[in-house]
N, C-alpha and C positions, 0 to 999 in steps of 0.2 A: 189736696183732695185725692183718696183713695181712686185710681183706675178699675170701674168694673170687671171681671171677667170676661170675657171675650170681644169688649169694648175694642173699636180700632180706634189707632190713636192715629193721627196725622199732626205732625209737623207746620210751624209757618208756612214752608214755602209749597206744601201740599206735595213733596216726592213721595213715592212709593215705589218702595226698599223689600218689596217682598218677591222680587224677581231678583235680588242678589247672589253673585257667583257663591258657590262653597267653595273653599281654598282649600277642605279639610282633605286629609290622604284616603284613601277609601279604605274599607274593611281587609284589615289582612294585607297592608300595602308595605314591601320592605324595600327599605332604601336601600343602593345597591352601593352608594355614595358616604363616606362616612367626614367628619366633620373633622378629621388630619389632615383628609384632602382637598374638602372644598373652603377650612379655615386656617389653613399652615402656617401663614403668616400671622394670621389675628392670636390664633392660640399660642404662638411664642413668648405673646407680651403678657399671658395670664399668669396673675402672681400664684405663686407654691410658695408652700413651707419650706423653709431652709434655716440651718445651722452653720452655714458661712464656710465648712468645712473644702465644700467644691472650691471655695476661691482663694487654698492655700493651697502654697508647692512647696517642697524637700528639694534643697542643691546639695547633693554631696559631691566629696573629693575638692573642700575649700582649702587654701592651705589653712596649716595650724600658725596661728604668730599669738606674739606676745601685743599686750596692753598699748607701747609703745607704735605700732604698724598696724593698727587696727582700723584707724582712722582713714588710713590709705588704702587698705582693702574695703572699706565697709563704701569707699567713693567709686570702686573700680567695679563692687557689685552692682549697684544702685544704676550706675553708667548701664551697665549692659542690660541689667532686667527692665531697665524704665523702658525701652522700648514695646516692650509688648504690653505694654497698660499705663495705668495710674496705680500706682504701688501705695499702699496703708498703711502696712508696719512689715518690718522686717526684724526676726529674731535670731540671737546667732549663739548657741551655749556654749557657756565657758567651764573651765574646770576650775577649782581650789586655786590655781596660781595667776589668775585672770586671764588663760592661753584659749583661743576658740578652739572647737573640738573638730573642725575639720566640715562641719555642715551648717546649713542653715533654714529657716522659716520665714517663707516670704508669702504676705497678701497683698492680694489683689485687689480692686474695686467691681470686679464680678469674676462670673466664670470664665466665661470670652476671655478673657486678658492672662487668666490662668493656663486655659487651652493652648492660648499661643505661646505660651514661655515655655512650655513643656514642647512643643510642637518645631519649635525655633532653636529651643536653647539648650535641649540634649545633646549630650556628646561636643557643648561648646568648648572650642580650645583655646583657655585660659592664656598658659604658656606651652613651654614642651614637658613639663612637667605633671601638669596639671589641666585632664579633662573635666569639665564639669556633668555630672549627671542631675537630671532634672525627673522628677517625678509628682502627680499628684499626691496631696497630703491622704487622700480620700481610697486611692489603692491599699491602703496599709488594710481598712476595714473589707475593701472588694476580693483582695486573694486570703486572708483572713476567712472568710466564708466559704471558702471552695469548698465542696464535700470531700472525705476523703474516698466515697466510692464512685469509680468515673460510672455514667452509664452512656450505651452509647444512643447516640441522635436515632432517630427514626428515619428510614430513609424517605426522601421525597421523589413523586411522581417527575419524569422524565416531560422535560416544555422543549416543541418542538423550536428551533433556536432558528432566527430571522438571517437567510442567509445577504450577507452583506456585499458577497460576490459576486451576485447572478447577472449583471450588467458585462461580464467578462467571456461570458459563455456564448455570446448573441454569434449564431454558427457564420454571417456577413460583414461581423465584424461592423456594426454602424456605430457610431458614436453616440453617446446619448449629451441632451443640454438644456438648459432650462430659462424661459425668457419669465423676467419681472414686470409687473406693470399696475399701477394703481389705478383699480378699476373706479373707485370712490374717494374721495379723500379722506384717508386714514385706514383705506382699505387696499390690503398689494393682497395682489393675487400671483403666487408664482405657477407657471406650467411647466412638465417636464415631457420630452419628443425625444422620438428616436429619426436622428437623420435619413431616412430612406427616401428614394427618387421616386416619381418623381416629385412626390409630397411629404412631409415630415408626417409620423404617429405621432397620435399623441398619447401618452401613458398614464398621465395624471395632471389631472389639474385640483391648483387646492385654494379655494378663496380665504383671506385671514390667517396668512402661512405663518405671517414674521408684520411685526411694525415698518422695518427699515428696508433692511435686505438682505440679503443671502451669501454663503461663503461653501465655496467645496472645500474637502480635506485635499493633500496634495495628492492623494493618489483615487482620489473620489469615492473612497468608502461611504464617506460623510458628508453631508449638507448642512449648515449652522443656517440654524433661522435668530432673531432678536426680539426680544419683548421687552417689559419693564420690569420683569422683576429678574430676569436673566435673559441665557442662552440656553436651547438647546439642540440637540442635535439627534441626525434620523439617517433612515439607513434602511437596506433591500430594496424590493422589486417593488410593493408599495408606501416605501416610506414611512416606518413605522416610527414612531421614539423609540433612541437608544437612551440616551440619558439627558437631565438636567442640570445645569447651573448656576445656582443661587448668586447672581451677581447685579442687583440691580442697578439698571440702567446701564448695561455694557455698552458701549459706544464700536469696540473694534477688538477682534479676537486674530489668535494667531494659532495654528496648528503646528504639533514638531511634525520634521518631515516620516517617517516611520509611523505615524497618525496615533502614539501614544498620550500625550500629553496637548491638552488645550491651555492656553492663554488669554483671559479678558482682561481689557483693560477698560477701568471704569470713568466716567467723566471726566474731562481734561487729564486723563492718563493717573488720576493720583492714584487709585489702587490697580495694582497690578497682579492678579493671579493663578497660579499656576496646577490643573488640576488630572488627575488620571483620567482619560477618557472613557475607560470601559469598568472603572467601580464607580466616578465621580466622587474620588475621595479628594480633597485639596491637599496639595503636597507642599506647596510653599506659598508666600505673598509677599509684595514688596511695598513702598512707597515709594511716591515719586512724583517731580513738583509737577509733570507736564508730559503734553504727549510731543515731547523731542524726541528726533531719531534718537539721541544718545540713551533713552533711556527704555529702548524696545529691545529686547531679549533676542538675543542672537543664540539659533540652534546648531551643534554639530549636525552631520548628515546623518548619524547614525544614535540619533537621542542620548547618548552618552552624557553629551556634556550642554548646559545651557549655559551662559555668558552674559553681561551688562557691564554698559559704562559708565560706573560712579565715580567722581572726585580723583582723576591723574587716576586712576587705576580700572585693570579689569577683574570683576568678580565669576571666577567660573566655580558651577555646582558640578558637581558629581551627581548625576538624576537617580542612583541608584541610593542614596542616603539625602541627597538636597540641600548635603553640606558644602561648604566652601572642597576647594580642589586643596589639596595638603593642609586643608584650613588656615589657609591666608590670601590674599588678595595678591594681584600682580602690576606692582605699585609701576607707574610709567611715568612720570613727569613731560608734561605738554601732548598725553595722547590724546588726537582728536577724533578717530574712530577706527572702528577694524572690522574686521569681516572673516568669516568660516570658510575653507577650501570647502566645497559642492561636495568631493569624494572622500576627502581626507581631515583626521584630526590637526590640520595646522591652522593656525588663525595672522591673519598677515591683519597688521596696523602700521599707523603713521604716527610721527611726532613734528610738533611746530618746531618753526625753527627758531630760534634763540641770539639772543648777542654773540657772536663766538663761536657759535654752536651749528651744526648745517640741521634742517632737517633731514628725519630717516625712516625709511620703509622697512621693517622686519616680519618677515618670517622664525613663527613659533608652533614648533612643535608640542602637540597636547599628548600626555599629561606631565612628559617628562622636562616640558619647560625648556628644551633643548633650541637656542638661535641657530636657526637653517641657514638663515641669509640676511645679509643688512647690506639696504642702499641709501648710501648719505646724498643727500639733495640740498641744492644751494640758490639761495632766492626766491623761496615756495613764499607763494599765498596760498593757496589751496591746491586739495589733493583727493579725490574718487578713488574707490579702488575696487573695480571689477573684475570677478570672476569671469572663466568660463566655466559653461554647463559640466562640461567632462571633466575639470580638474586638471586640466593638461597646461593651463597656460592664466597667466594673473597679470593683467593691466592697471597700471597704475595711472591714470591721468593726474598731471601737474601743472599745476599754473602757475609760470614764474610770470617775474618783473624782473625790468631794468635798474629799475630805482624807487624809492618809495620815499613819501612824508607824509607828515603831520598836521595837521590844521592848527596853525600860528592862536587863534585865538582863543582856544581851549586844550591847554598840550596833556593835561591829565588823563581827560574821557572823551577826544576827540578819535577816531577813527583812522587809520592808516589808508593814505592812498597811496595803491600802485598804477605805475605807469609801466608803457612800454610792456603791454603784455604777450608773453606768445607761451606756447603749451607743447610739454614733453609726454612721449607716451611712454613710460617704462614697461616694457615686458620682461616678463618671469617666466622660462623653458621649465616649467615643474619636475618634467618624466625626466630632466637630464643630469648629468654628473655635475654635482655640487652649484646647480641652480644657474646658468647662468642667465645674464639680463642684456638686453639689448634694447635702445633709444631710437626713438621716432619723432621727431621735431617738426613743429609744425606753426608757423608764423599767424594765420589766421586764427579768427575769435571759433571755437568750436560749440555743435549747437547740438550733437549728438555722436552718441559713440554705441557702439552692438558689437558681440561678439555672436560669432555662427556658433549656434549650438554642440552641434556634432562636425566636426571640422576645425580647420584651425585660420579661418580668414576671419576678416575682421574690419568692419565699416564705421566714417569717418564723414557727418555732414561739418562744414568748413566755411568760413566763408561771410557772406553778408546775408539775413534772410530772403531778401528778397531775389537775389539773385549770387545762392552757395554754390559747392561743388561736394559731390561726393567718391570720398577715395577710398576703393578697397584694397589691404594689404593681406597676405599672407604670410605666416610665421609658420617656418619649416624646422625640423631636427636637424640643430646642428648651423643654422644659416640665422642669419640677420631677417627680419620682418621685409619682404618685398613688396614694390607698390606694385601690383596687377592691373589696376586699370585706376580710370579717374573720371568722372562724369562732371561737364564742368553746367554753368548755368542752368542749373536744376531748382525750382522752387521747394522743397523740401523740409521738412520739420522734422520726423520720426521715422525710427526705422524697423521692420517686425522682422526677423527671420522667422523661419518657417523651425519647428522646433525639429523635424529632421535633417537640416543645414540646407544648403547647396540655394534655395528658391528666398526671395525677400520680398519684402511691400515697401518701398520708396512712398512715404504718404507726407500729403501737406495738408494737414488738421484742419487747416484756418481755410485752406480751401473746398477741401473735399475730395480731391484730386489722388488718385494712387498710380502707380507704376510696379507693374509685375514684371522680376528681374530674373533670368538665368544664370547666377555668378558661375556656373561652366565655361559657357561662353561670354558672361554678359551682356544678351543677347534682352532688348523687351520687349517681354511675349506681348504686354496687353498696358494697357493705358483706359482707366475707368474712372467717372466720378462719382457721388455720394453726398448731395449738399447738405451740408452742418452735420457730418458725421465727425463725431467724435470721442468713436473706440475702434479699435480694431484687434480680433483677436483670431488665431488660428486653432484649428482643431487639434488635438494632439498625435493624431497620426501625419500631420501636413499633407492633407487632403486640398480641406477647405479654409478659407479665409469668410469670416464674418466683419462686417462693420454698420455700425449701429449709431441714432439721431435719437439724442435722449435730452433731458437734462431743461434747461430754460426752452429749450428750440418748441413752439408749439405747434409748427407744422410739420409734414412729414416726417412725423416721427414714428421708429420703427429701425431693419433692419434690411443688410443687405446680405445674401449666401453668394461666393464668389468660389470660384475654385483655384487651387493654387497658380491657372494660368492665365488669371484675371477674366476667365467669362462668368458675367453675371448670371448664374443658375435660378437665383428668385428673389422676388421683391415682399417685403413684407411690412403695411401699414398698422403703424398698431399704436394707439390712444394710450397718450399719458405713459408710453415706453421708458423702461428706466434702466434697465440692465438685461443682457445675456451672456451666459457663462456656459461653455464648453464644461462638460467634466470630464475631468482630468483621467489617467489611465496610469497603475503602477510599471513601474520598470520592465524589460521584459527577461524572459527567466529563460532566454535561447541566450548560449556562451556567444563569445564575441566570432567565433571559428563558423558555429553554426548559420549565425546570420551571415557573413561571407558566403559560405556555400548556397546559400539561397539566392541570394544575388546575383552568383555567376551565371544559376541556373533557371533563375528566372522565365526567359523564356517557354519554359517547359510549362508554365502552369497558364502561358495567356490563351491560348485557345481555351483550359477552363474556364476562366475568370470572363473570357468574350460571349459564350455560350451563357454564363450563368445571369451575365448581364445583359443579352437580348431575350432569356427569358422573364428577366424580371421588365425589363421594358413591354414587352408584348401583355403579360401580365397587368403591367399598368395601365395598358391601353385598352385593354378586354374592360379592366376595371371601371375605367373613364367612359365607354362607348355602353356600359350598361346601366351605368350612373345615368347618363344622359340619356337614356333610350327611357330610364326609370318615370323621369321626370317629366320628359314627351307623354307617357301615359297615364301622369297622374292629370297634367294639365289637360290632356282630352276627354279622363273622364271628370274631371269638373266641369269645364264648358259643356258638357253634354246636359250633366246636371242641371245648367242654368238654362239654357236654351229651354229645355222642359218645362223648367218651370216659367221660364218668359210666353212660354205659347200655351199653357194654365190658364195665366193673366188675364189672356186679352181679355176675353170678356167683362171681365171686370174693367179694363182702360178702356173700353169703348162705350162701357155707360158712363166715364167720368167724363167723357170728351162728346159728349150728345152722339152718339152711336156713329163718330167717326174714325175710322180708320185712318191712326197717323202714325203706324209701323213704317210706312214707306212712302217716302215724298209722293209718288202720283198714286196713293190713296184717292184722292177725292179732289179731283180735274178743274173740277164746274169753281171752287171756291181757291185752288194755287193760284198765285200770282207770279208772272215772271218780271222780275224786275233787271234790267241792263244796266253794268255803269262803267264809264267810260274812266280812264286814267291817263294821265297824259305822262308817259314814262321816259320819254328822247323826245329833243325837240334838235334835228336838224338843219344847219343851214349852209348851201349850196350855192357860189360864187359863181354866175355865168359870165362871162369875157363876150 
């Protein structure tokens, strides 16, 4: 049946919908948001027209062979192209005498696979004979259309550009840091503070920064945050985005040192890649079964060169092409890892040791592959190999045996025990004539090893945990590694130098417990605890010392500020605490002459520095005594407030109470009652003779 005209209609359940929101955008409403950006991901997957042309590539410079070697080349393409895709057909033209013509047509099963073969496999080197060039099929129609009159671009408006250094300028020199903490579950809130006494600023705080957590660059340009479809990364005085990276679900990123180049690495490490920071263009990618050290990319100091360890060999890129280094691999049999000098192009590794064979430590020089140095080693199980910060010196920890076997009832895939262990420390004089090395022997199980940053000593926990010894030596030019001191029945786990040398933190993790050292004299300035702390991290000026209760601990958690001479400056409780991170500060640009001179003369600037720092103390106090003077006056004029209005009232409480007055106990005499009560609190008893 037809609904009359202005008939209301109702429903079953009798609601009325005539109070419903409008969604609709108002008159003249322009979205400022366009649907690249708020549907990036979804519009990827939206089908287009295509002619399949995107998913072919052109290899030239193939050799030319005959009928006969065809079959062998056509195996050796196939090899190397399959990697960037799932391959469809591959086409290769021949001449009148069945000879290939020197190139070929390869498809792909999309464009993706196309992109990466052209991206991977230009300039691949074949033999030495023969470079491979790789291009899209689909260029031939894109420079085909070039006009041939250029004109030129229009110029664009000048954007004022995020300075990414202002944190360097601060005229006190405070450090800046930032603490994590999940304020909700699923919600981290990171905050960022500038150290000042006697309370930290705070500069910003940003609730829903990152899912996970946070990462500086090495020189703190940058802050990496995490999410689910990537990384990205921010920068200046309010943290703006610099850029993004399409990596979902990145698990754990790496920064080159120079802050050009980021690294993510995706779910159990299988994708791995490599990208510009400041276009976010992807430069390389890799595979990879897992996230083993062996398979985390090791940077020159000076971006140059990146490095991995695949299959008995090392693969170093040249970062300025992302090819292989002379395009080939530096084939090692039994390498089991290696490592970058901090300052210099050389890469020192180790090799297992063999039937017959000793193991050996080598130093290699980049790019000219040149052996510095080799030290054969006999009876290794295992082998560390520690840098120092400065480049000046490279310790080798090794762990031999006496003797070793086999487990009788599986000799295939059972596991080698050594017995009879004790540990050599090989030292490398880098800065000296033709390297030389010098041994340090040490019978106990070792439990920690550090090198001083800037300095050339060098600490050694030893011993049993519960009751080690820590020994420090020093290694001088020209002299064998001397023991300086030795601290014996110390409870100890870890060890922090202070990143300007000379001050250390002696910490036992399990306890909580630290020790502030002066390796001058080895003198302990301070002894402090810290229960269930478990980080510790120093500023980068070696100021301060922070350690922090994170993690499963569900009480006191938070942070502790200490100063390099172990007094506790401040305590700090903070819910659900999960990380704090110093940022980090680039190298400094005073020659090595200059900072001596400052040194010597030091004294000249302490009357400033004393002055400048009882003004800011006085300053803090003025600040604190007016804070608190604030507060006295807000709270007296409330209570004024209320009192007024309590003496309003009365009239009103004394009709609800039959017009008695019961503001004050002896209101109303005739009807109080005094009541006594007695308690019996000591009962005494008293022995008369």
């Amino acid at each position: 049946m037809a609904k009359k005209k202005g008939e209301n209609y109702n429903s079953d359940d009798d609601q009325d919908y005539s109070d419903e929101p409008n969604f609709d955008d108002p008159e003249g409403f322009v979205d400022d948001v366009t649907d690249e950006e708020l549907l990036a991901d979804f519009l990827k997957q939206k089908p287009c027209e295509s002619d399949g042309v995107e998913n072919v590539i052109v290899v030239d410079n193939i050799p030319v062979v005959a009928a006969d070697r065809f079959p062998k080349l056509k195996g050796i393409m196939e090899k190397i192209f399959k990697n960037a895709g799932t391959i469809v057909n591959v086409y290769y033209p021949k001449d009148e005498e069945d000879n290939t013509k020197g190139y070929a047509f390869i498809e792909y099963k999309n464009a993706e696979s196309a992109e990466e073969a052209v991206k991977t496999l230009n300039n691949y080197r074949l033999d030495k004979h023969y470079t491979l060039l790789v291009n899209r099929f689909s260029d031939f129609q894109k420079y085909s259309d070039i006009p041939k009159e250029w004109s030129p671009p229009e110029p664009q408006p000048y954007k004022v550009q995020n300075d990414l250094y202002n944190f360097l300028v601060e005229p006190d020199a405070q450090d800046h840091f930032c603490v994590v903490s999940e304020t909700t579950p699923g919600s981290v809130q990171v905050q960022f503070c500038q150290n000042t006494q006697p309370e930290p600023t705070e500069l910003l705080k940003r609730e829903r920064f990152t899912d996970t957590y946070v990462k500086w660059s090495p020189k703190g340009t940058y802050i990496v945050t995490f999410h689910k479809q990537g990384v990205i990364i921010w920068g200046g005085s309010s943290f703006v985005k610099v850029n993004k990276f399409a990596h979902g679900s990145a698990q754990y990123v790496d920064i080159s040192p120079c802050e050009q180049y980021l690294v993510t690495y995706g779910p159990n490490g299988q994708k791995i890649v490599i990208w510009d920071i400041r276009t976010g263009a992807e430069k390389r990618s890799f595979v990879s079964d897992g996230t083993t050290n062996a398979s985390m990319l090791r940077w020159s100091h000076d971006d140059r060169y990146v490095a991995r360890l695949v299959d008995n060999q090392i693969n170093i890129y040249d970062t300025t092409t992302f090819f292989l280094l002379d395009m080939k691999s530096i084939k090692v049999e039994g390498i089991r890892n290696f490592g970058w000098s901090p300052t210099d192009n050389i890469i020192a590794y180790w090799v297992a040791e063999e039937v017959d064979v000793p193991a050996k430590v080598t130093l290699l020089a980049i790019p000219k592959k040149i052996e510095l140095r080799t030290k054969n080693l006999f009876n290794v199980a295992d082998c560390k190999i520690h840098w120092q910060q400065s480049g000046d010196y490279l310790c080798v920890k090794v762990d031999r045996f006496s003797k070793s076997k086999k487990d009788k009832k599986d000799k295939k895939d059972s596991d080698v025990k050594f017995l009879g262990m004790f540990y050599n420390f090989e030292i490398f004089h880098m800065r000296e004539k033709d390297i030389p090395v010098d041994s340090v022997e040490v019978k106990e199980t070792i439990l920690a090893f550090a090198w001083e940053p800037v300095g050339s000593k060098f600490a050694i926990i030893h011993g049993e945990p519960s009751s080690s010894s820590i020994s420090f030596y020093e290694a001088k030019k020209g002299q064998e590694p001397a023991l300086v001191k030795k601290m014996e029945k110390k409870v100890c786990s870890h060890l922090f130098w202070s990143p300007r040398g000379q001050f250390i933190v002696m910490a036992n993790l399990q306890m909580g417990s630290f020790e502030f050292v002066d390796t001058n004299d080895f003198s302990i300035m301070k002894t402090g605890d810290h229960y269930r702390a478990s980080e510790v991290e120093w500023d980068p000026t070696g100021r301060y010392v922070v350690t922090g209760t994170s993690g499963k601990a569900k009480e006191d958690q938070g942070y502790y500020l200490w100063s390099f001479q172990g007094r506790i400056i401040r305590r700090v409780t903070l819910k659900n605490f999960m990380l704090f991170l110093w940022r980090p500060r680039p190298p400094t640009l005073l020659s090595e002459q200059k900072q001596k001179d400052i040194r010597k003369n030091l004294k000249k600037y302490y009357a400033q520095f004393e002055t400048k720092d009882r003004l800011r103390m006085t300053r803090a106090s003025k600040e604190l005594i007016e804070k608190r003077a604030k507060l006295r006056e807000q709270f007296t004029e409330y209570r004024t407030k209320r009192v007024k209005e309590w003496e309003e009232q009365k009239y009103r409480r004394m009709q609800l109470r039959n017009n008695v007055d019961t503001d004050t106990l002896e209101a109303d005499p005739e009807t109080a009652e005094e009541e006594v009560v007695e308690m019996l609190v000591r009962e005494d008893t008293t022995i008369i003779e």
